[in-house]
VEXDRENMAR-107688 format. One record per residue (C-alpha): residue in three letters; residue number from 1; x, y, z. Coordinates in nm, 3 decimals. Layout:
res  n  u  v  w
ALA  NUM  X  Y  Z
...
This chain:
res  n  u  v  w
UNK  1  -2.876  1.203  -3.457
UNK  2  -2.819  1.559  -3.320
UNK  3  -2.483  1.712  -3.446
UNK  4  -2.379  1.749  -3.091
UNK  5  -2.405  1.394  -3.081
UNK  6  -2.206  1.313  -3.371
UNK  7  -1.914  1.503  -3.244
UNK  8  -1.909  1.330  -2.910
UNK  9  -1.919  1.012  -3.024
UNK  10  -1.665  1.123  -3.277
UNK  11  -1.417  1.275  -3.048
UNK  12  -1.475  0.997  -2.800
UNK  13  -1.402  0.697  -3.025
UNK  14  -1.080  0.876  -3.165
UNK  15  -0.750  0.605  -3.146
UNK  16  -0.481  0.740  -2.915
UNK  17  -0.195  0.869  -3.121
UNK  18  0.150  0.736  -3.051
UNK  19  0.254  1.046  -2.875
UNK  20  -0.046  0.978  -2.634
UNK  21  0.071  0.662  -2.588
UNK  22  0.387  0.761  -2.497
UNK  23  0.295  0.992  -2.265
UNK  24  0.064  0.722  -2.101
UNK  25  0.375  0.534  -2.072
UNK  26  0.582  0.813  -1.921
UNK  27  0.317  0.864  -1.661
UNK  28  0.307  0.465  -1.546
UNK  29  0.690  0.515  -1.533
UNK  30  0.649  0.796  -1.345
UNK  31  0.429  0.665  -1.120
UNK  32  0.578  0.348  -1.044
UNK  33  0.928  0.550  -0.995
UNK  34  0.764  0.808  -0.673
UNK  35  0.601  0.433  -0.556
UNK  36  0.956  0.265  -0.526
UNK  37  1.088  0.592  -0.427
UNK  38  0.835  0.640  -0.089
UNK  39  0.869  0.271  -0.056
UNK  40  1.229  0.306  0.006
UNK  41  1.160  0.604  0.223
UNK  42  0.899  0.440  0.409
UNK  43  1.187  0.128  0.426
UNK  44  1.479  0.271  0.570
UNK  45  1.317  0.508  0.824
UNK  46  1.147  0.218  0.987
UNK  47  1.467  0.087  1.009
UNK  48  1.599  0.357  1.228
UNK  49  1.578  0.289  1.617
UNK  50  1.339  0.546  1.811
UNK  51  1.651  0.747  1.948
UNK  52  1.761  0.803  1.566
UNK  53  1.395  0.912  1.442
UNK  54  1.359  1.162  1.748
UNK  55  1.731  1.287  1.686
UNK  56  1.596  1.366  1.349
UNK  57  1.301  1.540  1.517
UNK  58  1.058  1.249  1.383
UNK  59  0.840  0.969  1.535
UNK  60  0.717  0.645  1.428
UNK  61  0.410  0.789  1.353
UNK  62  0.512  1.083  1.093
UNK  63  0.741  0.789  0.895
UNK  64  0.416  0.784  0.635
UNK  65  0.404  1.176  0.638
UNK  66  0.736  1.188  0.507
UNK  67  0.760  0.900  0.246
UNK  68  0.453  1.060  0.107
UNK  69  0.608  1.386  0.117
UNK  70  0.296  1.545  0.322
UNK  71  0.522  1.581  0.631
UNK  72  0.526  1.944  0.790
UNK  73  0.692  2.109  1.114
């Protein structure tokens, strides 16, 4: 084997430390924290009538816009 080979195969099957793993988890918490968060979004705005979402200068169709924060005026 090559030593360029070596060292990949070296540096690929390395063991994740514990601070990778806890930065894995932090990422999944993350993660699952903006989900719940744009699902709430997404939620109560489609609870609004169409009078409220228009006072507020939206319509049904920009409700995914804004939970997924891509929304511009």
């Amino acid at each position: 084997m090559s030593d360029t080979h070596t060292h990949a195969m070296a540096s690929f099957g390395s063991p994740i430390g514990a601070g990778g793993l806890r930065n894995l988890g932090a990422l999944f918490s993350n993660r699952r924290r903006q989900v719940s968060e744009r699902a709430r979004i997404r939620r109560e705005l489609m609870s609004y009538s169409d009078r409220e979402l228009n006072d507020l200068g939206l319509g049904r169709s920009d409700i995914e816009a804004v939970a997924s924060g891509r929304y511009s005026r």
